[in-house]
Each structure stands twice: as C-alpha cells, then as structure tokens.
C-alpha positions in Angstrom: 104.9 181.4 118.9 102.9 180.4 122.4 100.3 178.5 120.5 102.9 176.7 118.1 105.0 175.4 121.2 101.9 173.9 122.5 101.4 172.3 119.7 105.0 170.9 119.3 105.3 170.1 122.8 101.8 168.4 121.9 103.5 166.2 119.5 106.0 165.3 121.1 104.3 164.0 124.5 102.1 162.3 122.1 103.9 160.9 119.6 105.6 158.5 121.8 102.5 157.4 123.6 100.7 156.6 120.5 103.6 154.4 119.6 103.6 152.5 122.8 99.9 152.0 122.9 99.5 150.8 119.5 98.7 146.6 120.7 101.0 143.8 119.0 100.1 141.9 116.7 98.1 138.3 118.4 100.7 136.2 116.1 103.8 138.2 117.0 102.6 137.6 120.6 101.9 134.4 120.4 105.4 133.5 119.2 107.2 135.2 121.4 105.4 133.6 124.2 105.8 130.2 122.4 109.9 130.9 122.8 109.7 131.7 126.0 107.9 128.9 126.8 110.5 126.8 125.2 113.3 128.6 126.8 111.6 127.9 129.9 111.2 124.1 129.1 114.7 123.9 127.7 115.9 124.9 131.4 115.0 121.4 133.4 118.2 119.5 132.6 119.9 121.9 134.1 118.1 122.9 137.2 117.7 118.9 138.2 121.6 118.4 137.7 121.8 121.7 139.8 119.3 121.0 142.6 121.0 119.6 145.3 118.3 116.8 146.1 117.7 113.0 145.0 116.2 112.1 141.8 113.1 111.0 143.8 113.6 114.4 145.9 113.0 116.2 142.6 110.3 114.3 140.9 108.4 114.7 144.0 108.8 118.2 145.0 108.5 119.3 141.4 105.4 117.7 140.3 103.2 118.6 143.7 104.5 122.3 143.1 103.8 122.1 139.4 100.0 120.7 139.7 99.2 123.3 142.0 100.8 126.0 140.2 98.8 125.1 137.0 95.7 124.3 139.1 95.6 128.2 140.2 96.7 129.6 136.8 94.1 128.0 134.7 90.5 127.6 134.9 90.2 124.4 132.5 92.5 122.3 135.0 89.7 122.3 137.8 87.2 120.5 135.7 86.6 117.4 137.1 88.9 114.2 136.6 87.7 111.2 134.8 88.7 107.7 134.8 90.7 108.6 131.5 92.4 111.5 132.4 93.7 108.8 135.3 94.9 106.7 133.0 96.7 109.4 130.5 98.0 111.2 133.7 99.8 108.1 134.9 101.4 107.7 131.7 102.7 111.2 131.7 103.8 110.8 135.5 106.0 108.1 134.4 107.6 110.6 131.7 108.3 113.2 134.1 109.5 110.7 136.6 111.4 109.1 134.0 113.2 112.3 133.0 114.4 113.3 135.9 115.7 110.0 137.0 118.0 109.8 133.7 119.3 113.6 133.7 120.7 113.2 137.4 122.4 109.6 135.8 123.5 110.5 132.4 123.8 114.1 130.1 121.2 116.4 129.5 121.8 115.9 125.7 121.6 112.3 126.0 118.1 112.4 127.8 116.5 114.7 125.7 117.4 113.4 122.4 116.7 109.8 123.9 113.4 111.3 124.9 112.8 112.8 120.8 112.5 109.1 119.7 108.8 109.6 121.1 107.5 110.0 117.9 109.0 106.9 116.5 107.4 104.9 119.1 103.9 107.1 118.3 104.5 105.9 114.9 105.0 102.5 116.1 101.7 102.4 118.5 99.1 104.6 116.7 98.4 101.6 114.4 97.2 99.7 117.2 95.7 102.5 120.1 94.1 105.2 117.5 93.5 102.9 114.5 95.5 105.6 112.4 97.5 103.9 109.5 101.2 103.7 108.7 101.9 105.5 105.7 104.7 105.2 103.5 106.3 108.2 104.4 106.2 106.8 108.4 108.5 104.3 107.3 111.2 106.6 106.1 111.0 108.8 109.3 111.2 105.8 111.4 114.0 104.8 109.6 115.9 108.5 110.1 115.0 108.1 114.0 116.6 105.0 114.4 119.4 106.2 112.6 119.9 108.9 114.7 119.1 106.8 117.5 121.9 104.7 117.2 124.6 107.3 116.5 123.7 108.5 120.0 125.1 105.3 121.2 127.9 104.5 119.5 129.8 106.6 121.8 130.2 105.0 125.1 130.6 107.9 127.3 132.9 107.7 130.6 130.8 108.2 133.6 131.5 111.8 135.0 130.2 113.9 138.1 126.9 115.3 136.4 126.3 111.9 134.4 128.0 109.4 136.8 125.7 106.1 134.9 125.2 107.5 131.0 124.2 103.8 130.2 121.4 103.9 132.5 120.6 107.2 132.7 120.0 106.5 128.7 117.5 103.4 128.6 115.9 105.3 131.2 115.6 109.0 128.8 114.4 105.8 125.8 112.1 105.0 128.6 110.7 108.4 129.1 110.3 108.7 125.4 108.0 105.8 125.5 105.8 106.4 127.6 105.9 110.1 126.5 104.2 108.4 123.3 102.0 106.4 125.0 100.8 110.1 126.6 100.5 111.5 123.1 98.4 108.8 122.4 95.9 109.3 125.3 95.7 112.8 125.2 95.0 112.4 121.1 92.2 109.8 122.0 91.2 112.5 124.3 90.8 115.1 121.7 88.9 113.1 119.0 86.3 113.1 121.5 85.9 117.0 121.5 86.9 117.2 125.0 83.9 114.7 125.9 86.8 112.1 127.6 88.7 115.0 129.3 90.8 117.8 128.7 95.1 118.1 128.5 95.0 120.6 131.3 93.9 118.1 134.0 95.4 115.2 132.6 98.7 117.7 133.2 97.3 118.0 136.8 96.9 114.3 137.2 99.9 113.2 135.8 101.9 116.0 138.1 99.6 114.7 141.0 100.6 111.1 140.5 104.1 111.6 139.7 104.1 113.3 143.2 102.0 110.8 145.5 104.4 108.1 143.9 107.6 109.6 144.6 106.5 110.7 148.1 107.7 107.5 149.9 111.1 107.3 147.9 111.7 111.2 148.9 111.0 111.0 152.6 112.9 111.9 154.7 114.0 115.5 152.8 117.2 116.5 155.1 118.6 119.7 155.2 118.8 122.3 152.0 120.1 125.5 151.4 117.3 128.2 150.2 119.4 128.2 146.6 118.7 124.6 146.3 114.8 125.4 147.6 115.0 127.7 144.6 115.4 125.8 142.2 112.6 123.2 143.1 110.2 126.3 142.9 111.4 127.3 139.6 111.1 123.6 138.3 107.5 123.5 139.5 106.1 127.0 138.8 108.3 127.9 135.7 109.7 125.3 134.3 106.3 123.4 133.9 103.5 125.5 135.1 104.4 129.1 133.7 105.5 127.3 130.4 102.4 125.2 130.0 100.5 128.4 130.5 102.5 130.3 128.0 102.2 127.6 125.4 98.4 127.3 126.3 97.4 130.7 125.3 100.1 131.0 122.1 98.5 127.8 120.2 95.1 129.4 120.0 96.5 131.5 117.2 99.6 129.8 116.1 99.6 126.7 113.0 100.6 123.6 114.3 103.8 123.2 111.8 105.0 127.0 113.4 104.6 125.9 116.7 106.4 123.1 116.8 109.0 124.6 115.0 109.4 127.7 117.2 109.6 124.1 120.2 112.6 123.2 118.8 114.3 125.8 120.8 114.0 123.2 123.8 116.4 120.3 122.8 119.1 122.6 121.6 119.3 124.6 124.2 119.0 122.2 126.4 122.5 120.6 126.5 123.9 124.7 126.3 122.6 125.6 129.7 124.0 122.1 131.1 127.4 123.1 129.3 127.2 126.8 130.5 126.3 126.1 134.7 127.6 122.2 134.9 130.3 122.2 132.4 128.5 119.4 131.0 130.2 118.1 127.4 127.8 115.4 125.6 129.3 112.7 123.3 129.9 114.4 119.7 128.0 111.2 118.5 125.3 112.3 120.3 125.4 115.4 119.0 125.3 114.2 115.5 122.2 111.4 116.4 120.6 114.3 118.4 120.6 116.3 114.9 119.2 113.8 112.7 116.6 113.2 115.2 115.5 116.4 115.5 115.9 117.0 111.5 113.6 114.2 110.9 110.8 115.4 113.4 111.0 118.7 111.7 110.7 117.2 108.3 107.7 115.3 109.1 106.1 118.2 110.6 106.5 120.1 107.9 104.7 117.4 105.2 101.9 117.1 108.0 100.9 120.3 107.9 101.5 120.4 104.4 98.1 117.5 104.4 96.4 119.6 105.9 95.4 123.5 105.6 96.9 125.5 107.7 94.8 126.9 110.3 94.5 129.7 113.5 92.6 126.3 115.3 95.1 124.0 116.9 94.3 120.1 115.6 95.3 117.3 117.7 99.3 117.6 117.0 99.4 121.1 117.8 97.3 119.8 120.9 99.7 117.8 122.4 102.0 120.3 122.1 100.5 121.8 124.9 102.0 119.3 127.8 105.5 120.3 128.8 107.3 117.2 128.3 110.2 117.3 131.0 
C-alpha cells in the first residue's frame, strides 16, 4: 500500500506539470498575439479623446515615447537610417499626426473608417509608384470603397463634446488614409529590394521620430497634467504602438498573410466600442453602415489575394506592411 501511494501521489504531482509544460502550438501563439496586438491598436481612439492634452500635445508625446520604446524592444530598428527610410518615415509621421488630429475633432468611427479608404488610394497610386497594374477586380473594390465611403457622409453629424468639428475631423481621417497609402507604398518599394533600401522597423522609428520633432513647437509649452492623463500618453507610446508593433512583429513570421489581416480586423470594430464604452461616444448609423462595406470589401480582396498566391509561413509584402501600427 506504501509503494502504490507513492506512485499515485506520483501521478498526480505529475500529471499536471506535464500538462502545463507541454509548449503551444507557434500558430496558436502567433494568433493570439496577433489579437492582442489588435486589441491593443484598436485602443488609440479612445485614449487620445481621453488624454487631457492638445492634439499636437499627443502626437508629440506619443510618437517620441513610441520610437524609443520600439528602439529598445527590437534589434532591427537600430540599423542605420537611409535616405529612404527618411522619406517613407515622413509619410507615416503625417499618418500618425493626421490621426490624432481628426479623433480629438470628430468620432473615432469616423476616423478609422475614413482612414480604411487607404487601400483605395493604394489602388489608385500603385500604378504610378510600384509599376503594379490595375486589374479588373481593382475596379470593383474601388468601386465598393467609394461606396462605402460616401454612406459615411451622408449623415451630417452635429458637433458634440468628444467630436466638436466631424467635418474636419473627417477630411483630416481621408487625409490620414492617404498618406497611410502613400506609406504602404514606400515600405512595399522597400521590401522588393530584400531589405537592401531599409527595413519597416526603422522606418517605424523614423516616422515616430519625425512625427515628434514636428509637433515639438506646436506642443510647447505642456502646462500642468494629472498622472492619469500622464498615463495615458505612456500607454499610447509603449502599448498602443510599441508593444503592438512588437506583438505583430513576431506573430507574422508564422502566420499567412490573408489570416493575419483577418485576425486585424479586430481594430476598426472595436475601435468605436471602447470610444462608446469610456466617452459615450455614438457614431452616425450611416457611418456604421459605410464603415461595414468598407471593411467587407478589404476583407474580400484579401481573401482573392491570397487566393493568387500560395499560402505560405513567409510573410510577402502585404503581410509586410501589416507590420506598422497604423494609428
């Protein structure tokens, strides 16, 4: 009887220990750090309305924290900069910039559904900057984006506390999505080169560094703020956009493209939830509707992308730029 309770009390100290140690699986991983990192992302409407700074107070604190944040977590965004990951970096300062500037002046639905039509623009510019052609089926997603584009504003929303200019606030979040594109663009130029003409991680860097430097004189002086509101500015910096770019990093070396961007999607609808929940923020049902279609037509041409091409553990170029937090 001794030797058979050792033995059962064996098994059961064991038992549970093997079950904890046995590792997860890389793709389970990778996804849920993937929705994390979009949970993460999906948060910035929300903090910048909550922050109790200027627009230019935000975009300036955010980004400096955010480039050095992502300079200490990862090795690749120490490499050297080049005269192109200048020129890409400026391009994504104005995005960030451009973000936060439109969610402190109109909804945090509006801004990032405004900020979707990237890819319609990308469709729009690739002809010209990556010599890639327009196909057929281009024409029909650019025709669902403008669709959805204009249901967004056929509502004309009265101003309110947490969106007191939506008009504004809106060509500014079309804005962002331009030159959003225009960063797709450079950091896909980027990539065809094998990492020869930079790398996304320091153009991140760059881009957060710029969007800092050129804020700087519209922030000064910085007043007085509570440590909540000091809060917040760290968690836009080293969560929002460093921790999350890290997160998103790591899950795309073993996650398809198509999966990835899917398991993104998380961002733009939760979005407008966590303004809803902590602002009591209620976007246009219009724009909920144009915000839908938009999003329903990126998914859809996603999906016949990766359909092209074979699905692989590598990220290509789309899964690539899926890498840069966008706001």
């Amino acid at each position: 009887m001794r030797g058979h309770d050792l033995l059962r009390c064996a098994q059961e100290d064991t038992a549970p220990r093997a079950l904890s140690s046995r590792p997860m699986h890389p793709r389970t991983k990778a996804r849920l750090e993937l929705a994390c990192a979009a949970v993460l992302f999906s948060t910035g409407g929300a903090a910048i309305k909550g922050a109790d700074f200027t627009a230019w107070q935000i975009t300036c604190l955010r980004s400096g924290i955010a480039a050095i944040a992502i300079w200490l977590m990862t090795r690749e965004a120490r490499r050297a900069w080049t005269g192109r990951t200048v020129v890409v970096g400026i391009a994504y300062a104005a995005t960030l910039t451009l973000f936060v500037l439109a969610n402190r002046l109109t909804t945090a639905a509006n801004t990032i559904y405004l900020q979707s039509t990237a890819p319609l623009y990308l469709a729009l510019l690739a002809p010209w900057l990556l010599r890639e052609p327009t196909r057929r089926k281009d024409l029909a997603f650019m025709a669902a984006v403008g669709l959805g584009l204009a249901l967004v504003f056929v509502g004309v929303e009265a101003p309110v506390e947490t969106a007191p200019h939506p008009v504004r606030g809106n060509m500014l979040a079309l804005a962002s999505g331009l030159f959003w594109a225009l960063t797709v663009c450079g950091l896909r130029w980027m990539g065809s080169a094998g990492g020869e003409r930079g790398s996304a991680a320091v153009a991140v860097v760059a881009g957060n560094t710029v969007a800092f430097l050129a804020a700087l004189p519209f922030a000064l002086p910085l007043g007085s703020h509570g440590p909540g509101d000091w809060a917040l500015i760290g968690y836009l910096g080293v969560f929002q956009i460093a921790l999350a770019y890290v997160l998103v990093t790591r899950a795309l070396t073993t996650m398809p493209a198509l999966e990835a961007s899917l398991i993104l999607l998380i961002e733009p609808v939760l979005n407008p939830v966590w303004a809803w929940i902590f602002q009591g923020e209620r976007p246009n049902g219009w724009a909920l509707v144009g915000g839908g279609v938009i999003l329903g037509a990126t998914t859809v041409r996603a999906a016949i992308d990766a359909r092209r091409a074979p699905d692989s553990a590598e990220p290509g170029l789309e899964a690539e730029t899926s890498r840069v937090p966008v706001g």
